[in-house]
N, C-alpha and C positions, 0 to 999 in steps of 0.2 A: 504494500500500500504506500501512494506519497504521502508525504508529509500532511496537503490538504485532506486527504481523503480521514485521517485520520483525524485531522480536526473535529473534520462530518460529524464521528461517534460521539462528540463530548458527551453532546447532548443527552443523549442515551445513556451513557456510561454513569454523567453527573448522577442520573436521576438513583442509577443503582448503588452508588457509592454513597450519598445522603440516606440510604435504608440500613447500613449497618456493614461491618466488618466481612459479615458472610455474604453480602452484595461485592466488597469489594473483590473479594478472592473472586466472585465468581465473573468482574468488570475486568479482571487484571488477566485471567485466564482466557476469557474470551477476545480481548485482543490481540494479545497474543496469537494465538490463533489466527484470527483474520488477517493479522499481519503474517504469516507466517516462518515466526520466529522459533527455531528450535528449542522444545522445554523439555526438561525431566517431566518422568508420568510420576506425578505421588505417591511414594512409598517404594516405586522400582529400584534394583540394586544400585542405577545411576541415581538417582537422588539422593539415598543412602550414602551413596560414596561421595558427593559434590558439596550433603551437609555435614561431613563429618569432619569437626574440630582437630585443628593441631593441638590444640588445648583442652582437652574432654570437663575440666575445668568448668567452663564457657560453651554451652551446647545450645543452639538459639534455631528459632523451625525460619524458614522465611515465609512467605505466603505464596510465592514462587520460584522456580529456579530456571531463568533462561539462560540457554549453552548458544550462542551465537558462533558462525564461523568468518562473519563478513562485517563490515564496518556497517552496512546500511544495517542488517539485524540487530546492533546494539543500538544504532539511531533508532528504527521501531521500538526496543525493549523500552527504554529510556519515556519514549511518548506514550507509550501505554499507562505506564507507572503516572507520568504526568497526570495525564485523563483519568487514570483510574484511583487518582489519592494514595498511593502507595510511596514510601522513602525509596530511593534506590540503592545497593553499595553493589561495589565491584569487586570480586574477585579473581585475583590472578595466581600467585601459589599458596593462598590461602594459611601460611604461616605466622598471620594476625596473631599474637600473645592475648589480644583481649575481644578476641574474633569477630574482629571488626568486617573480615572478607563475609562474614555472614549477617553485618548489621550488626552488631553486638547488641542486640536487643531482638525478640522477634517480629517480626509481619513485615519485611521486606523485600522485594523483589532483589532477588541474589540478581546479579549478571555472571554465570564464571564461563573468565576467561579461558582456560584452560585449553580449549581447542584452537586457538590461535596462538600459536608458538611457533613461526615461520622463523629463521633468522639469516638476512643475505647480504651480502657484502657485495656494494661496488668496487671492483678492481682499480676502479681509474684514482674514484675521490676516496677511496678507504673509508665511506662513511657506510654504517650499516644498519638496514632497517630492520628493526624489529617488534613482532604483534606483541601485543599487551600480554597473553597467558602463557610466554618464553619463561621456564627458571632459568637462574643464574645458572647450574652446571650445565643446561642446552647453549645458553647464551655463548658461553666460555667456551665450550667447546667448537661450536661454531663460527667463533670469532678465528679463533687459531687453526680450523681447519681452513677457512678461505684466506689464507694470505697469511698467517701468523700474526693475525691483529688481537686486541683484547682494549676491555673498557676495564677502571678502576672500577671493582665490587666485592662483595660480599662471597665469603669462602662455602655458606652452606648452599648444598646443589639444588634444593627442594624449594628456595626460597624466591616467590614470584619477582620476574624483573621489576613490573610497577611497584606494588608498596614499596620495596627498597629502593627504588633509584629516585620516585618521588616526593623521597622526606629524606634525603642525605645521601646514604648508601655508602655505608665506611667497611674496608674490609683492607686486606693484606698487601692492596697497592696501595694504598690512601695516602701516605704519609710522602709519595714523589710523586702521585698522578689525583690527586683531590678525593672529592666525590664519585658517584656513579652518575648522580647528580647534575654534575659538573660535563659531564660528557654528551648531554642530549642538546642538539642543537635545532630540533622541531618537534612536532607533535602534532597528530590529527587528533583529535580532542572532539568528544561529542558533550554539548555542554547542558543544566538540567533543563534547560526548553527544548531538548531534544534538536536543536540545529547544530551541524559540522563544522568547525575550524579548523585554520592553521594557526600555530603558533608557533615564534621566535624569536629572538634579539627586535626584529623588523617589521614583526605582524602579532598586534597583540599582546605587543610586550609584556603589558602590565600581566596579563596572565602568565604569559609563558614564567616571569618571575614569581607569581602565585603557585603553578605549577611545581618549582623545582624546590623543594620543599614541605608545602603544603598540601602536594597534589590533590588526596583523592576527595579534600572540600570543594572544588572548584569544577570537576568532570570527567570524564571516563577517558582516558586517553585508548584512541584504538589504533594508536600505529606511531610508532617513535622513529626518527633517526638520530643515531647516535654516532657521533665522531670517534674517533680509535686510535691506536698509538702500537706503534711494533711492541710485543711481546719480548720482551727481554731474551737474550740467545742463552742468559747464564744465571740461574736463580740458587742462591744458598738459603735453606731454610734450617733452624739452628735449637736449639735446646738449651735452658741455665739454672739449672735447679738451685735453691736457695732455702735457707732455714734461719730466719730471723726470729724476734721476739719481742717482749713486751717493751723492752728496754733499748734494743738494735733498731727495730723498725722502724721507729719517726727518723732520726739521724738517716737511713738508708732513704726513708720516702723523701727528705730533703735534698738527698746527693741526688733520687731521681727528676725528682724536678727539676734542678739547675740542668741537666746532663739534659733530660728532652728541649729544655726552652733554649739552652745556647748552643750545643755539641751536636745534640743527633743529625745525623746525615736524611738528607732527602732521601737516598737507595735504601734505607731501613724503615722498614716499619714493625713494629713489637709492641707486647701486651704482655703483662702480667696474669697469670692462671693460679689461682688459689679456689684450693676446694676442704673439704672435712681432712681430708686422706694427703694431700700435696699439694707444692706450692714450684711451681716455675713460671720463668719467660720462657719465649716463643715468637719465632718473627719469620721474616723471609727480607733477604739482601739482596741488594739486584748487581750482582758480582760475584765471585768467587769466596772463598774460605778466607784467604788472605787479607781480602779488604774486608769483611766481616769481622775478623778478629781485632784490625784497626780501629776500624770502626766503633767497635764494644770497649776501645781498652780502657776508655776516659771513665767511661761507671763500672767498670770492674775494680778499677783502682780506688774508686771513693766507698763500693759496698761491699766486697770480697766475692761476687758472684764468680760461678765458674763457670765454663763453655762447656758442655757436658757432651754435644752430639753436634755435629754440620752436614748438609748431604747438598752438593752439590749437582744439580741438574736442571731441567726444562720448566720454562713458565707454566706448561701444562700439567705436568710429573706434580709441580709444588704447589698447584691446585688442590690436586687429588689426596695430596697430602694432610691437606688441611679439611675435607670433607668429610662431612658425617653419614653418609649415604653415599647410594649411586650415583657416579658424578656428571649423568646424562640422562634425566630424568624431562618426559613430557608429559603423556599421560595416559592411564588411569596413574596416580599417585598415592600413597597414604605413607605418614609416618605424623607420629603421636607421643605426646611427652603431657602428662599431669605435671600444673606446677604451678606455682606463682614468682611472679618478678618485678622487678624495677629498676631503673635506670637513675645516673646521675651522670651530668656533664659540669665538669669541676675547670676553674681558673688556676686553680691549684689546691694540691692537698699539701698542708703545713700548719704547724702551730697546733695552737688547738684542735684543728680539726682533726689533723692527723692524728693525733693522740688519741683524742675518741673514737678513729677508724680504727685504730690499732687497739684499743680496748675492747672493741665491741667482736672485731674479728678473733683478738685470740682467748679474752673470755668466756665471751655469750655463745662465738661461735661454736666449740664444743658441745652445750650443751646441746644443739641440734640435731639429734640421731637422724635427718631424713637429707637427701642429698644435694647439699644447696653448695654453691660454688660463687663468685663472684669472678668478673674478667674484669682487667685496667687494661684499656687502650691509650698507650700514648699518641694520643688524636691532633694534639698542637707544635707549637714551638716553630723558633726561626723557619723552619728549611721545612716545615710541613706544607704538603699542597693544601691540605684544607686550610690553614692556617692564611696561604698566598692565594687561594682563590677569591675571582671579583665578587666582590660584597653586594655588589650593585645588581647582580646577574638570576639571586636566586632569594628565595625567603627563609634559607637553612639559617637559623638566629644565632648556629651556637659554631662559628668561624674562631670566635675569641676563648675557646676553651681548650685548657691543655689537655684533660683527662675524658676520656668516656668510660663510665664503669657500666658493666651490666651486672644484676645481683639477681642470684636464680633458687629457687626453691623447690625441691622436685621429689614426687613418691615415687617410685616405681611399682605399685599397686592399689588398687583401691581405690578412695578418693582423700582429694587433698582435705587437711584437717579443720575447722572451723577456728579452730584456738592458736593455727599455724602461720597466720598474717603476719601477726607483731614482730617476727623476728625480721623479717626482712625492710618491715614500716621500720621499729626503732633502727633499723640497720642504717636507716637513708637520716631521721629525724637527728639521730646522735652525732653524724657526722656533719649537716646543716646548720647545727645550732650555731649561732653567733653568728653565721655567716651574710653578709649582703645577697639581698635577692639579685643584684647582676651578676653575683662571682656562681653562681649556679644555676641552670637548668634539667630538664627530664628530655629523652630519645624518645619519639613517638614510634618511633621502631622496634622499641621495645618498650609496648605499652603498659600502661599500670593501671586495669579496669577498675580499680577501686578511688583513683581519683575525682573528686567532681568535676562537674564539666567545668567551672573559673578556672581551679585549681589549673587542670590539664592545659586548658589554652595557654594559661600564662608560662607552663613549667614549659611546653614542649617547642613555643613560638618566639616567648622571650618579645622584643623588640619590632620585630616583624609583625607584630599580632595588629596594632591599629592599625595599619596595611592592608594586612588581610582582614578584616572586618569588614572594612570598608568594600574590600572587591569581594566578600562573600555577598552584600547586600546587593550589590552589582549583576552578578553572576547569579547568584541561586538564592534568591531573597526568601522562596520560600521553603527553604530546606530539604528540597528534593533529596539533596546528598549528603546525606548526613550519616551520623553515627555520635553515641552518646557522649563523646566527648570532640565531637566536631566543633569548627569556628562555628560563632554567633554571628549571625551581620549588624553591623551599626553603621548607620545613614551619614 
């Protein structure tokens, strides 16, 4: 159907959607239909598999599930939803923490991307396009099979290219080549009045800057191109096990921060891995052993860390390395983890705070019998790409932070525990206290459904948020695309 034809229905539709919730399902599903957009049959093993949570946590029904294969299918999905009073979210590898690719709430019309994961490289411009339901390890892999190209992202395979590339997208190149983020240089975007744009630097700017950060308040992106960079011929990926204490740790977390904000090199990037059971760094060099070891020697000398493992090979080899799954993943998909989490992006951990991070992790942490870990990405500093990428270009707020921690909580049966929050809240609250609200924010990437909705906009937007407010009320004033802790618009 065009776009008028489907105007045609409001009429009809209105009438059934002002009768109740069970008009609506049945206004949202009849268009559908008439539009002829591909849907899950309710209750079929394809539904079943499309609503099933990374987070079982988080288990949300939607009111429908369209599988679109073409860009005009998710312009119909989208105007249906319009006409028919339904919220929309989009789904693409569905690895949402607060399952948000399902609405984090139920009665939404899901869109999953998932059968559009095309990914193809121009030989001439190196620039490559990619459908919205591509995961990272398809993407990755595809990037480096046509010409040995790659975009800075994210190491898990199963993880949709949109949500991550559209709110940051930090992973194991980040620290010489920025964001994932930082790499998209257009976007066909279907927006919630259900009409198609372009957007870029030149068309649309204001969005395309709402977009790259912000995405999925503003619209469904259904086809990206993304700029690319030779794949490194020589990647060292390395190992530093470590055994600090209550007394060692602030003084080592002081040498790390000096060491990431003046020393670290562009070619490294590294995170800290601390769990119940162990505690090491990990990174990946874009060079050999030799210059790795250079590289490291300035904070080995101030913390006593040692080099424990190096393994020199391919940017593809150190991919794989670092994934948690199959690292070419399209679909059917499934991989599931019970858990709770939260994020903090730090200007630095020092003084007090670090003190209290370091109290609380070798304290409290202990008494946690259930399998929670926390990750420090050194995210900032001189010679960081995200650190040097244009500020101007994107609504990513948190450029000026040194640190990203992820903090995880996780059963391996059963369901997660009702009395099992606080540890990971006081985790985040202990280490904030004193601190100025610019010197921290929250990763929307690694959402924290138990924030309110203020809370979240300001933790995850920072700066950028009166911005975006504004091009929310612009864009989608009436909240088509939303999710519980989505932008609000303000006039």
């Amino acid at each position: 159907m065009t776009f008028m034809e489907h105007i045609a229905l409001a009429g009809v539709l209105v009438s059934l959607v002002t009768a109740g919730s069970v008009h609506r399902r049945a206004a949202i599903d009849g268009c559908l239909a008439n539009s002829s957009v591909p849907v899950d049959t309710k209750g079929s093993s394809t539904w079943n598999a499309d609503i099933k949570p990374f987070n079982p946590r988080l288990t949300y029904t939607p009111v429908a599930v369209a599988v679109p294969t073409t860009i005009a299918q998710i312009q119909a999905a989208v105007i249906c939803a319009q006409l028919s009073g339904v919220k929309v979210t989009a789904k693409s590898g569905g690895h949402s923490y607060a399952s948000f690719g399902l609405g984090g709430e139920d009665g939404h019309l899901m869109i999953e991307l998932d059968r559009m994961f095309n990914v193809t490289v121009n030989s001439t411009t190196n620039i490559a396009i990619v459908q919205p339901g591509a995961r990272l390890g398809h993407v990755t892999n595809q990037l480096y099979s046509q010409g040995g190209r790659a975009i800075s992202a994210g190491t898990c395979p199963g993880v949709g290219v949109s949500g991550h590339s559209l709110h940051g997208g930090y992973g194991m190149s980040s620290h010489k080549y920025g964001l994932a983020t930082d790499w998209i240089i257009g976007m066909t975007v279907v927006l919630a009045n259900g009409t198609i744009v372009h957007t870029s630097t030149t068309e649309k700017s204001d969005l395309f800057w709402a977009l790259r950060g912000a995405g999925s308040n503003f619209g469904i992106v259904a086809q990206y191109e993304f700029d690319t960079f030779a794949a490194p011929s020589q990647v060292t990926y390395f190992n530093m096990n470590f055994r600090w204490n209550t007394t060692t740790a602030p003084g080592n977390l002081a040498a790390l921060e000096n060491y990431t904000k003046t020393f670290m090199p562009a070619d490294l990037t590294m995170r800290a891995f601390v769990s119940s059971g162990s505690s090491y760094f990990e990174g990946m060099f874009f060079g050999n052993a030799t210059g790795l070891k250079a590289a490291l020697q300035p904070l080995q000398d101030k913390t006593g860390l040692v080099l424990a493992s190096t393994t020199t090979t391919t940017f593809l080899k150190a991919f794989s390395h670092y994934s948690n799954a199959a690292t070419d993943p399209t679909t059917p998909y499934s991989f599931q983890q019970t858990f709770y989490s939260k994020s903090l992006m730090l200007k630095g951990l020092n003084g007090t705070a670090a003190k209290n991070f370091v109290n609380y992790w070798y304290k409290v942490g202990p008494t946690n019998r259930r399998g929670w870990w926390f990750q420090l990405d050194l995210h900032g500093g001189a010679f960081s790409g995200v650190t040097n990428g244009d500020h101007s270009l994107s609504s990513y707020a948190h450029r000026d932070k040194l640190y990203l921690i992820q903090f995880y909580d996780q059963v391996y049966s059963g369901s997660y525990p009702s009395d099992g929050y606080p540890f990971l809240d006081n985790f985040v609250s202990n280490t904030t206290a004193g601190m100025a609200l610019s010197d921290w924010g929250m990763y929307i990437n690694y959402a924290d459904n138990r924030l309110s909705q203020t809370a979240a906009q300001s933790a995850y937007y920072g700066s950028s948020l009166p911005r975006l407010q504004k091009l929310k009320a612009a864009y989608d004033p009436g909240l088509t695309l939303t999710n519980p802790q989505g932008i609000l618009p303000v006039a």
